[in-house]
KEKE-3310 file (N, C-alpha, C; in steps of 0.2 Angstrom, whole numbers, plus 5000, padded with zeros to 4 digits):
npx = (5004:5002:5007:4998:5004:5014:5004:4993:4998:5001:4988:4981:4983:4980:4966:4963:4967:4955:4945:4946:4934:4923:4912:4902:4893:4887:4883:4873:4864:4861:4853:4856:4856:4856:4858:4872:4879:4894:4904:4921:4927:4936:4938:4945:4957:4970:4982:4979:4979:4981:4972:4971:4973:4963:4955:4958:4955:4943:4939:4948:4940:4927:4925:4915:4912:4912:4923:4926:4937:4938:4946:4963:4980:4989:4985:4977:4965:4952:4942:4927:4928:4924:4929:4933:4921:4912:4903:4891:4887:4877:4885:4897:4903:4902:4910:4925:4927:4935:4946:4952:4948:4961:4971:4970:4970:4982:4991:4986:4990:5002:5006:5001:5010:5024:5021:5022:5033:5041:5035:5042:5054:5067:5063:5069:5076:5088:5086:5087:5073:5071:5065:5068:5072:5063:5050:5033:5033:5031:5022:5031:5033:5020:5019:5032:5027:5018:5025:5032:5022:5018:5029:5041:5055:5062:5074:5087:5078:5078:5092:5100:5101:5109:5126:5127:5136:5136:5136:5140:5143:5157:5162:5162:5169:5184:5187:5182:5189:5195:5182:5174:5185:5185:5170:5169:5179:5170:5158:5144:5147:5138:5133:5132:5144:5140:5144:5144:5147:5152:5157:5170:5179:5179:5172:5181:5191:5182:5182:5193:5192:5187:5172:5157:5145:5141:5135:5130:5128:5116:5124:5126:5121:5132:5142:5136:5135:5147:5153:5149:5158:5168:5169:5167:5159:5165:5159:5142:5131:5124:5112:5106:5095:5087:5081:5068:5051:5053:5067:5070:5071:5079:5093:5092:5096:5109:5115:5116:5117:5105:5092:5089:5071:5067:5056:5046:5037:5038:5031:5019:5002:4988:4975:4960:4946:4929:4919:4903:4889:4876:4859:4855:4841)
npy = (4994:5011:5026:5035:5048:5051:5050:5059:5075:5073:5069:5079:5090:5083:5086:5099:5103:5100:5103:5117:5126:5122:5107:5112:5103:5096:5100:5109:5099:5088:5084:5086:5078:5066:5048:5039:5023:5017:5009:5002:4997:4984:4987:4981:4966:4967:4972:4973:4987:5001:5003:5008:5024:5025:5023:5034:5047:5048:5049:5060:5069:5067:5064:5056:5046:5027:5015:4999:4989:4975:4968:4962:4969:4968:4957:4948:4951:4948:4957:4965:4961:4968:4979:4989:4997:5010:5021:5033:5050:5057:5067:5070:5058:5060:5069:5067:5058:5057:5060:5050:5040:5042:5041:5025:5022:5025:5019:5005:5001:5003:4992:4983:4982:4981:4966:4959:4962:4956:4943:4939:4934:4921:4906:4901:4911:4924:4936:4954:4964:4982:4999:5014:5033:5040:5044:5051:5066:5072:5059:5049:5042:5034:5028:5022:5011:5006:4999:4990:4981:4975:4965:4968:4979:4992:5007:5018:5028:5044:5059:5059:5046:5036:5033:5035:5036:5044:5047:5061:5064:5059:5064:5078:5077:5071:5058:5038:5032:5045:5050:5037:5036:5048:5048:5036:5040:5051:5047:5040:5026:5016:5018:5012:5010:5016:5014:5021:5016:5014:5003:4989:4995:5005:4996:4989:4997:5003:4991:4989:5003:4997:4996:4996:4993:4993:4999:4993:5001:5001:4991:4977:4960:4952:4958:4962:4946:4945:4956:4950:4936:4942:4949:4942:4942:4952:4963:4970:4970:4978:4980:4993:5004:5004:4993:4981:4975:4962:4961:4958:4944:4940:4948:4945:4933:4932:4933:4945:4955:4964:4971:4987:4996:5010:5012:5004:5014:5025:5022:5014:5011:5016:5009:5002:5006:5009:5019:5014:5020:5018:5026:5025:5019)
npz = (5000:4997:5006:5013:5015:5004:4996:4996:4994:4980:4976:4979:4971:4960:4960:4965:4949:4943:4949:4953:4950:4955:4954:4941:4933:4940:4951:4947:4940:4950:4964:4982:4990:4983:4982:4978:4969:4963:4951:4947:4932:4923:4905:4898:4897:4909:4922:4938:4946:4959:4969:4981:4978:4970:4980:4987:4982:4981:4996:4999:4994:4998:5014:5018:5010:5005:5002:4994:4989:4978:4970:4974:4970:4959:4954:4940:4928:4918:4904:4910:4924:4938:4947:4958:4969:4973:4987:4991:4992:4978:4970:4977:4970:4957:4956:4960:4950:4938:4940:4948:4939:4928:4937:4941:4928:4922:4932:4932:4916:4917:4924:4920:4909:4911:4917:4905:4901:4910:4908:4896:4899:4898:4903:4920:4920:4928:4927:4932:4928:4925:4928:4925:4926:4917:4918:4921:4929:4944:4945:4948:4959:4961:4945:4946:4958:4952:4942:4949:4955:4944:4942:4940:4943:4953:4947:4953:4963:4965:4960:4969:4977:4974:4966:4949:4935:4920:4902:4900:4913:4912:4903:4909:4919:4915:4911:4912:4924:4930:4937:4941:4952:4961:4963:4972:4983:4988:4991:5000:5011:5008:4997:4982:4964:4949:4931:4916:4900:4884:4874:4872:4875:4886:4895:4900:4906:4915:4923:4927:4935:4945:4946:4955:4946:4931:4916:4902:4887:4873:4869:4856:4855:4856:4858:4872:4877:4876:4885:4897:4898:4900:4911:4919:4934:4941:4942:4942:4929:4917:4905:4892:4881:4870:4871:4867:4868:4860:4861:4873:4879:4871:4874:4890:4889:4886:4899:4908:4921:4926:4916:4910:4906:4899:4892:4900:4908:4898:4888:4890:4887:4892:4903:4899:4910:4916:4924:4930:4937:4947:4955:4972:4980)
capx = (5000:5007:5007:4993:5009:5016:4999:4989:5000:5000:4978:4976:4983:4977:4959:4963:4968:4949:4940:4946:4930:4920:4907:4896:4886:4885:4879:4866:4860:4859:4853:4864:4854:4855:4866:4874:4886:4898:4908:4925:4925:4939:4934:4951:4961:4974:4984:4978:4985:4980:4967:4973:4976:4958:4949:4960:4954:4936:4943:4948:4933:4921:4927:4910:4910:4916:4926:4927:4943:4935:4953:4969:4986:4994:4979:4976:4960:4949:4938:4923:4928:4922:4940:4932:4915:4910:4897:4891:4884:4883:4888:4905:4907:4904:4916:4931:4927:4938:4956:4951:4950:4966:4977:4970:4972:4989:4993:4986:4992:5010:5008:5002:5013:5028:5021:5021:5042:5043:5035:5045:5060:5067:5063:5074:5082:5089:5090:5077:5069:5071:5061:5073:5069:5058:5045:5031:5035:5027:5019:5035:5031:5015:5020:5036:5024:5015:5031:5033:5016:5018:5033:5049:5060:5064:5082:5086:5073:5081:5095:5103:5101:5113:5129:5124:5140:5132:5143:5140:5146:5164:5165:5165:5175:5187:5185:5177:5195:5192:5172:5173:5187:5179:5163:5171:5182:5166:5151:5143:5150:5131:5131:5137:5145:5139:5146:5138:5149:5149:5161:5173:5187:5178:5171:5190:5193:5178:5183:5199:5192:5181:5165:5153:5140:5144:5129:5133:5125:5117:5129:5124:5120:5139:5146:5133:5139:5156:5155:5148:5162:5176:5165:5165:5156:5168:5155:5136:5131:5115:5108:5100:5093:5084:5078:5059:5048:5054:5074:5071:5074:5089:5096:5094:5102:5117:5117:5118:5110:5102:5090:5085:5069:5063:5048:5040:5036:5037:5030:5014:4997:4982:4972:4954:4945:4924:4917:4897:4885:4867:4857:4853:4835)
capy = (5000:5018:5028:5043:5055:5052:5049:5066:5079:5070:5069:5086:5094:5083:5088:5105:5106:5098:5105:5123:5130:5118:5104:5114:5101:5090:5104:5110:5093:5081:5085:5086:5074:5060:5045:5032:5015:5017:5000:5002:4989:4983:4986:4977:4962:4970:4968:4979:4991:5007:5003:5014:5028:5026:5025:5038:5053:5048:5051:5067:5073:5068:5058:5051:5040:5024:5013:4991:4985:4968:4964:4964:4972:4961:4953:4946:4950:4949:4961:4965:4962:4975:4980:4992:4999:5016:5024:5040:5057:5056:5073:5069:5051:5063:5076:5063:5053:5058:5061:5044:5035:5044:5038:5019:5018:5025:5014:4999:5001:5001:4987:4978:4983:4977:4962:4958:4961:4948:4936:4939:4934:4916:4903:4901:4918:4927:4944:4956:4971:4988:5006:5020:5038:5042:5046:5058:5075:5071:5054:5044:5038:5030:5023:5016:5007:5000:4993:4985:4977:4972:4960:4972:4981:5002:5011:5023:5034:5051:5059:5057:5039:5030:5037:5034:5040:5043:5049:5066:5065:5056:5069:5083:5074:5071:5051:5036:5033:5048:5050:5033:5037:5053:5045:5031:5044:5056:5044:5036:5020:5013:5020:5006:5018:5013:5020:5020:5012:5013:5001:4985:4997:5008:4992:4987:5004:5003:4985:4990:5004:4994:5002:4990:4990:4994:5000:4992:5005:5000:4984:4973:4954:4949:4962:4959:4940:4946:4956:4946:4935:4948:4954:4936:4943:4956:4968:4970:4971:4982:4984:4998:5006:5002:4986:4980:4967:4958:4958:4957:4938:4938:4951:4941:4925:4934:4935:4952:4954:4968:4976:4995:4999:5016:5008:5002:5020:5033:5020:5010:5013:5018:5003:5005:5006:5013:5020:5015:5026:5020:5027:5021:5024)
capz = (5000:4997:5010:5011:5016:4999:4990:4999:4989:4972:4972:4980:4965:4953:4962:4963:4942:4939:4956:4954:4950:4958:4949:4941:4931:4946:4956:4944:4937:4955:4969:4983:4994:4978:4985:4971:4970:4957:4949:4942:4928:4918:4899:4893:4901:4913:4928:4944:4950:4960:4973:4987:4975:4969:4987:4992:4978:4985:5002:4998:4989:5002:5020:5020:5003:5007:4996:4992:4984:4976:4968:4976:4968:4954:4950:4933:4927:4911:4902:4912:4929:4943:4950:4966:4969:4980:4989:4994:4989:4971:4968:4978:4967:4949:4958:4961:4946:4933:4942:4951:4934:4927:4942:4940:4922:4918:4935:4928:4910:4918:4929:4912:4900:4913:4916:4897:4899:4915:4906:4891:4900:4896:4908:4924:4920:4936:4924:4933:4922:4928:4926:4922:4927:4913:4923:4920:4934:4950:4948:4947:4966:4957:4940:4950:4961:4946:4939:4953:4956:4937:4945:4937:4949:4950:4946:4959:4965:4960:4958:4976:4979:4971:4961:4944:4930:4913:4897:4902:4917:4912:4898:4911:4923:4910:4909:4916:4930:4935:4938:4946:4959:4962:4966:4978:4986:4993:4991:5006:5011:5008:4991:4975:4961:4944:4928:4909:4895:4877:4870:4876:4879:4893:4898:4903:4910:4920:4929:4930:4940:4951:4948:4956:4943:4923:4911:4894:4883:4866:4865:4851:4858:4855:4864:4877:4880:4878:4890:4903:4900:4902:4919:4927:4943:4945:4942:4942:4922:4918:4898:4891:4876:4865:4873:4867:4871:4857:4861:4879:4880:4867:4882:4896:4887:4887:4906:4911:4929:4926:4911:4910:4901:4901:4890:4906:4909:4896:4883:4894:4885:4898:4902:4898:4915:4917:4932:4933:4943:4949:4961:4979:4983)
cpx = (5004:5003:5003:4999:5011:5011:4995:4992:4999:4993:4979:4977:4981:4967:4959:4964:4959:4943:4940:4941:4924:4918:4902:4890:4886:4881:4874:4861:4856:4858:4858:4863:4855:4861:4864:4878:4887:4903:4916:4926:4932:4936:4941:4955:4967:4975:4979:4980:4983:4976:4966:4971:4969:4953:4952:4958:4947:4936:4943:4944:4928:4923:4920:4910:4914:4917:4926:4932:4940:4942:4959:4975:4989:4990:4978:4968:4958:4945:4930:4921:4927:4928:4937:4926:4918:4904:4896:4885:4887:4885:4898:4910:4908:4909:4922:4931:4935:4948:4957:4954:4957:4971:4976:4973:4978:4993:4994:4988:5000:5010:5006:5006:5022:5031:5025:5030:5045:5042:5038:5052:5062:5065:5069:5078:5082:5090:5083:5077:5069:5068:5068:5067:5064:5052:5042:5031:5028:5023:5026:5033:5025:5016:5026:5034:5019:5018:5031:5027:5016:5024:5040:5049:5060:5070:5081:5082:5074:5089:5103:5102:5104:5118:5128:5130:5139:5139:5144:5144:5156:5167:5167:5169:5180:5191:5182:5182:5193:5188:5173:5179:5185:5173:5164:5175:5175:5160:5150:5144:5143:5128:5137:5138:5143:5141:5144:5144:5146:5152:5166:5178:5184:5175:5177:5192:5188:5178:5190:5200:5189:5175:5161:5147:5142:5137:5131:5126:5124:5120:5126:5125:5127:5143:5143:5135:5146:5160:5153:5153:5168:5175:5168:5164:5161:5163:5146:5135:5123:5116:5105:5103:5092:5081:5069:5055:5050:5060:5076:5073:5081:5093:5099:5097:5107:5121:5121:5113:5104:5099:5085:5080:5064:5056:5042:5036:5032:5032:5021:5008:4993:4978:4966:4950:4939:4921:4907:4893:4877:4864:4854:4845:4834)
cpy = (5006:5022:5035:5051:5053:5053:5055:5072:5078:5072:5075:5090:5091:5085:5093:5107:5105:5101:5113:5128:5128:5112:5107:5111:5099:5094:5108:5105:5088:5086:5083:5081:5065:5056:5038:5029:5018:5012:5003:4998:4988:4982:4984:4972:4968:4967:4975:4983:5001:5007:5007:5021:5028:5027:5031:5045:5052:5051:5059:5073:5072:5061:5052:5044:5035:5018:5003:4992:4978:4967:4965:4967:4969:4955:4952:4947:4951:4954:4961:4965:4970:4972:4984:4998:5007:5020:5029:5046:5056:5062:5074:5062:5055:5068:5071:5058:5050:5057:5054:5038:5038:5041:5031:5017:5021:5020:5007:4997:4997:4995:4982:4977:4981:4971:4961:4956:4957:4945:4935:4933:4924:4911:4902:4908:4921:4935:4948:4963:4976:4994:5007:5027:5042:5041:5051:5063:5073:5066:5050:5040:5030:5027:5018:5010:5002:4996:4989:4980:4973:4967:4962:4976:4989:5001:5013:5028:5041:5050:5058:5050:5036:5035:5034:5039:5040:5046:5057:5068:5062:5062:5076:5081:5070:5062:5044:5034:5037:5050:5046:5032:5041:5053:5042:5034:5048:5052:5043:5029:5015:5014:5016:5013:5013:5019:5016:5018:5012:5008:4994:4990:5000:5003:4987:4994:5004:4997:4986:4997:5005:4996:4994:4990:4995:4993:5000:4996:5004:4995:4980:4967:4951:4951:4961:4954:4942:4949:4953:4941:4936:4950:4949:4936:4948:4962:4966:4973:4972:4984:4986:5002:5002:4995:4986:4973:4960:4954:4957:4950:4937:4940:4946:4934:4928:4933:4940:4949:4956:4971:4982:4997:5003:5013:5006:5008:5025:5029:5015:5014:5013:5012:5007:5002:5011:5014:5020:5016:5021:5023:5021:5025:5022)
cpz = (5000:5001:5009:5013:5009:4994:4990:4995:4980:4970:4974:4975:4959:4953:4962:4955:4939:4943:4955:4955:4952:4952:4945:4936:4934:4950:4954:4943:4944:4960:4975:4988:4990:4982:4978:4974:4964:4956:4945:4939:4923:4913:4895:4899:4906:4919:4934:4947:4953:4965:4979:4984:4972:4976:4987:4988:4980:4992:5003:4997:4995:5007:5019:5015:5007:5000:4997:4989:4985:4973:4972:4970:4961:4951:4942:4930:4921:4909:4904:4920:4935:4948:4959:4966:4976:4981:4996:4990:4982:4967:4970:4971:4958:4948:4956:4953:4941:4934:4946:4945:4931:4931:4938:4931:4918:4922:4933:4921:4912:4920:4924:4909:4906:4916:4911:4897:4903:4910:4899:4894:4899:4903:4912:4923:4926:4934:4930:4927:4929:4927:4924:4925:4923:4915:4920:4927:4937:4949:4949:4955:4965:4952:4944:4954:4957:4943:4944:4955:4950:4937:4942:4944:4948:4951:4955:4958:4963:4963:4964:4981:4978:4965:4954:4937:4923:4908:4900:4907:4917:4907:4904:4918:4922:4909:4915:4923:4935:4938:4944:4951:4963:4966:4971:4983:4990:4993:4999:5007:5008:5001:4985:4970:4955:4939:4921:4906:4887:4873:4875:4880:4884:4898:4902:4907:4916:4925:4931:4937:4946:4951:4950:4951:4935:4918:4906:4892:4877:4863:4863:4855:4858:4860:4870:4881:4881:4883:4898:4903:4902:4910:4922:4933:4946:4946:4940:4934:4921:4909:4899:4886:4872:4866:4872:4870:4867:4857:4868:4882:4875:4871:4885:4894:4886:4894:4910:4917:4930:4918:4912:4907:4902:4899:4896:4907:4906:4889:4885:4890:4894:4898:4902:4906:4916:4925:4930:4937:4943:4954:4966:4980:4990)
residu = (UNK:UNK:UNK:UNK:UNK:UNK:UNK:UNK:UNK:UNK:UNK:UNK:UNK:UNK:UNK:UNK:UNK:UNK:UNK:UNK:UNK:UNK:UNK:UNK:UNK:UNK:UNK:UNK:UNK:UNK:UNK:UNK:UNK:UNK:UNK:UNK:UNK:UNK:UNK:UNK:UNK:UNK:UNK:UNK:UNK:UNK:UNK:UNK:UNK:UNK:UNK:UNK:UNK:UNK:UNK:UNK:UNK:UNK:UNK:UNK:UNK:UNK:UNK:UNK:UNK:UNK:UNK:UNK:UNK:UNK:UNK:UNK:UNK:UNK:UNK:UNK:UNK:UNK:UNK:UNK:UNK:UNK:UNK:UNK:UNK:UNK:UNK:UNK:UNK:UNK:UNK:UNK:UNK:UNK:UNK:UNK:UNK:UNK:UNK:UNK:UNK:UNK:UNK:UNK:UNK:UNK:UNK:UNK:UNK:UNK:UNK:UNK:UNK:UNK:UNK:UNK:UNK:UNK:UNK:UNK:UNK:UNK:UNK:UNK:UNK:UNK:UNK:UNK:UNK:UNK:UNK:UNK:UNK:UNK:UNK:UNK:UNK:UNK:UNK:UNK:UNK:UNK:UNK:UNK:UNK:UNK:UNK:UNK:UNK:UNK:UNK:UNK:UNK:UNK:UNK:UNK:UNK:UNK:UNK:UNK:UNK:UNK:UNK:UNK:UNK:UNK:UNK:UNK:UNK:UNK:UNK:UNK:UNK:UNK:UNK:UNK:UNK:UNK:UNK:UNK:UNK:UNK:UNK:UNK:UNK:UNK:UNK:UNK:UNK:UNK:UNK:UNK:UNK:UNK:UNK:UNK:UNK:UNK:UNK:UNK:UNK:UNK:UNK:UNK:UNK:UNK:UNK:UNK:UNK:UNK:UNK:UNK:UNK:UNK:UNK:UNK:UNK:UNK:UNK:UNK:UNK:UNK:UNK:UNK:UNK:UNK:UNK:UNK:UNK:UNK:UNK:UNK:UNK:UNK:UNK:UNK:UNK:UNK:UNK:UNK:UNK:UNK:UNK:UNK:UNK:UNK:UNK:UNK:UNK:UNK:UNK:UNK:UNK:UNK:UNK:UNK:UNK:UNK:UNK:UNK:UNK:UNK:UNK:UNK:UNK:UNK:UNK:UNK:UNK:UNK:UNK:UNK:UNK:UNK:UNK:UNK:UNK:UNK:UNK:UNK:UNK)
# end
């Protein structure tokens, strides 16, 4: 469950961009006495994912509504399935509706669409699948939590969590030697140094200068194998770019540890997901 301190910022502004100037067909059309059920229904196969994050934009909107979760988190369900019901004032359920289903169904898109790259992966493989920060600006807390629920793993959470030495950063720190002494000199003793790679020879420079984990960048299947037998467990080996659902298992028969793919993310369709209203007499 995700914690209403991290979740209660995130809804009030997405309630605030849709509430600003109140409801005002709800508050012309219904009465304010009207009380309804409303069904969240999956209207396409999908995994689950959001439950909290849909009670809690109710929540918000009106403490009295009260909420059902009929599916658990990671759920597997088919088209048609009723996912989480609520009830209340139905001026508050037509208020909340909209920023309710927006959450669920970019959550559950993700949490489908990184299934889909587990179960790609070849049998017995110990590779796991990873996000990447491509995130959309101020949900990452949410989609990250979707990938997880969709049985793939997160990066680092942002930019002070974990050192992280891309090209950029070797170019201004005038190569990947000295970046990753640099890093293992001031880091926190609790902090792994990871440094990005584009080629065999930096991939010799970078185990020569112990980086505990080595981002092969864009290496073709060969080079991939080839470097994991160069690494032999001296380092943590992580693909990315351009990885799909299609060369995802080629990947991981290589036997890297680790594969990065923003696609979890910035690439996840919306799942389809309707909210039905009837009245309570």
């Amino acid at each position: 469950m995700l914690s209403p301190a991290l979740l209660d910022p995130i809804i009030d502004r997405a309630l605030a961009e849709d509430l600003a100037g109140g409801d005002l067909t709800s508050e012309l059309t219904v009465d304010a006495d009207t009380r309804a059920r409303a069904v969240a229904v999956a209207r396409t196969n999908l995994i689950v994912c959001g439950g909290s994050v849909f009670a809690r934009v109710f929540e918000r909107v009106d403490p009295s509504v009260s909420v059902t979760l009929h599916e658990p988190e990671g759920t597997r369900v088919e088209s048609g399935r009723e996912l989480w019901s609520v009830q209340g004032p139905a001026r508050s359920l037509l208020s909340a509706e909209r920023t309710a289903l927006n959450f669920v169904q970019r959550m559950s898109g993700i949490a489908t669409h990184a299934r889909t790259y587990v179960e790609a992966l070849p049998p017995g493989s110990s590779t796991i699948i990873t996000d990447t920060r491509k995130t959309t600006p101020g949900l990452r807390v949410l989609e990250r939590y979707a990938v997880r629920i969709g049985g793939a793993h997160s990066h680092r959470d942002n930019l002070g969590s974990a050192v992280l030495i891309k090209d950029n950063h070797v170019v201004a720190a005038g190569g990947i030697r000295q970046a990753v002494e640099r890093a293992r000199k001031g880091a926190p003793h609790t902090s792994r140094i990871e440094v990005e790679v584009q080629n065999s020879d930096e991939l010799e420079i970078a185990l020569e200068a112990k980086a505990d984990i080595i981002l092969l960048d864009n290496f073709p299947l060969d080079a991939l194998a080839a470097a994991v037998r160069r690494a032999s467990g001296r380092a943590i080996l992580e693909a990315s770019g351009g990885i799909t659902l299609q060369s995802i298992g080629k990947v991981a028969s290589t036997g890297v540890d680790v594969i990065s793919v923003g696609a979890l993310t910035h690439s996840a369709p919306a799942a389809d997901i309707a909210l039905d209203l009837d009245l309570i007499s």
